[in-house]
C-alpha positions in Angstrom: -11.8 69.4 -51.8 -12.4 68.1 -48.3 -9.4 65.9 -46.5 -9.3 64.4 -43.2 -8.5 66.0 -39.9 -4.8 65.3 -39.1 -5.8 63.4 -35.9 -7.3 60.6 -38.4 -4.3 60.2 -40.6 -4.2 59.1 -44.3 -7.0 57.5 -45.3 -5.4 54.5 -47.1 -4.3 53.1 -43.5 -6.0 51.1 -41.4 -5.5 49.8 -38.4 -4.9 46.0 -38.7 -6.6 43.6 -36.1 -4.7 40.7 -34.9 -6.8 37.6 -35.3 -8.2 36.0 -32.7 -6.9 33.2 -30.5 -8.6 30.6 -29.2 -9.0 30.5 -25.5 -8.3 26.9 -25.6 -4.8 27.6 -27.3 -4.2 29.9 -24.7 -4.7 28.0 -22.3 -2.5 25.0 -23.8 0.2 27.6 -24.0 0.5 29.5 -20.7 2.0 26.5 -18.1 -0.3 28.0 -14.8 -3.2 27.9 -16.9 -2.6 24.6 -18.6 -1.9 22.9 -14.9 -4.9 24.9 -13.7 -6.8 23.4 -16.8 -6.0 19.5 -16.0 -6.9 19.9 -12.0 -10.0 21.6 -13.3 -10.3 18.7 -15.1 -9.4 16.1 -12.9 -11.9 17.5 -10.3 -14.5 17.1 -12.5 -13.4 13.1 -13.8 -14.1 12.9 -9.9 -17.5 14.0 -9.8 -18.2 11.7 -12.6 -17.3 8.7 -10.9 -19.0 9.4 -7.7 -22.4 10.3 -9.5 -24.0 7.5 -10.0 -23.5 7.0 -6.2 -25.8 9.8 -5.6 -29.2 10.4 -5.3 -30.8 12.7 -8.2 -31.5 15.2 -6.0 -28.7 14.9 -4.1 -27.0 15.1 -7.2 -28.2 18.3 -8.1 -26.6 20.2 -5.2 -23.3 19.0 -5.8 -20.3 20.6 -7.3 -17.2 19.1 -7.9 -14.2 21.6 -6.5 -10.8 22.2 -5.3 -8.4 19.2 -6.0 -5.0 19.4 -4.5 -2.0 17.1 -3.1 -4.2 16.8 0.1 -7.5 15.6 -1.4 -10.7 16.8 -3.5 -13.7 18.9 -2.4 -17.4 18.9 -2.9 -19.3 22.1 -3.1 -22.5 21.7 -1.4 -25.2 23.8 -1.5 -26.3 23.6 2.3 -26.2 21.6 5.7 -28.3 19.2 5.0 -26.5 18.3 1.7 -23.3 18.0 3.6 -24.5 15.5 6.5 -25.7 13.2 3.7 -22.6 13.5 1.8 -20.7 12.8 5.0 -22.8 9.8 5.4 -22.2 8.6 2.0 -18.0 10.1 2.1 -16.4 6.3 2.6 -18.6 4.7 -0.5 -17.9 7.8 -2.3 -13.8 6.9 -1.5 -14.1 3.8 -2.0 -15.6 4.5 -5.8 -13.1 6.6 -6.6 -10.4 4.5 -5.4 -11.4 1.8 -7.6 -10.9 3.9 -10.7 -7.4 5.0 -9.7 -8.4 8.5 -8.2 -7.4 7.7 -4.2 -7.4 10.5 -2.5 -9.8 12.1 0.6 -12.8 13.8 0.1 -13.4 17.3 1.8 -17.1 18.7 2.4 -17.5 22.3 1.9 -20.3 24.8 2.3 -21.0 27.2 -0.2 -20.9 30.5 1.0 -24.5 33.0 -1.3 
């Protein structure tokens, strides 16, 4: 008759897993996250309304970023992306004050 090492305990018991939570739900729940969640959000409503405004390649090398009290940033991949965009910034305003998103637009260089 052959019976478990003591370390393992009874047999009978196992260990119960708690079931899974939805990162979503998570997010929802913790306050930080769920503010971090809507400026996420927000930044990216931003980036939709500008878009069209944009060249397809120019486009491409664009990411929406930081939104704050003092304005929004762009994520651009390089130098020439950000002269353009500076070029293009009071359109770019412009579109996004007509959809109720005022606010000033920051150029920023992504550092590889």
């Amino acid at each position: 008759m052959s019976t478990a090492p003591r370390y393992l305990g009874p047999r009978g018991l196992r260990a119960s897993t708690p079931s899974p939570t939805q990162l979503a739900d998570v997010m929802r729940a913790h306050e930080g996250l769920s503010q971090l969640t809507a400026r996420l959000e927000a930044s990216r409503r931003r980036l939709r309304v500008i878009a069209p405004a944009l060249p397809g390649p120019l486009l491409a090398s664009v990411q929406s970023g930081p939104l704050d009290e003092e304005g929004w940033s762009l994520l651009v991949a390089n130098a020439a992306v950000a002269a353009k965009l500076r070029h293009l910034q009071p359109r770019l305003e412009a579109l996004l004050a007509q959809a109720g998103l005022p606010g000033r637009i920051r150029i920023k260089l992504t550092r590889k």
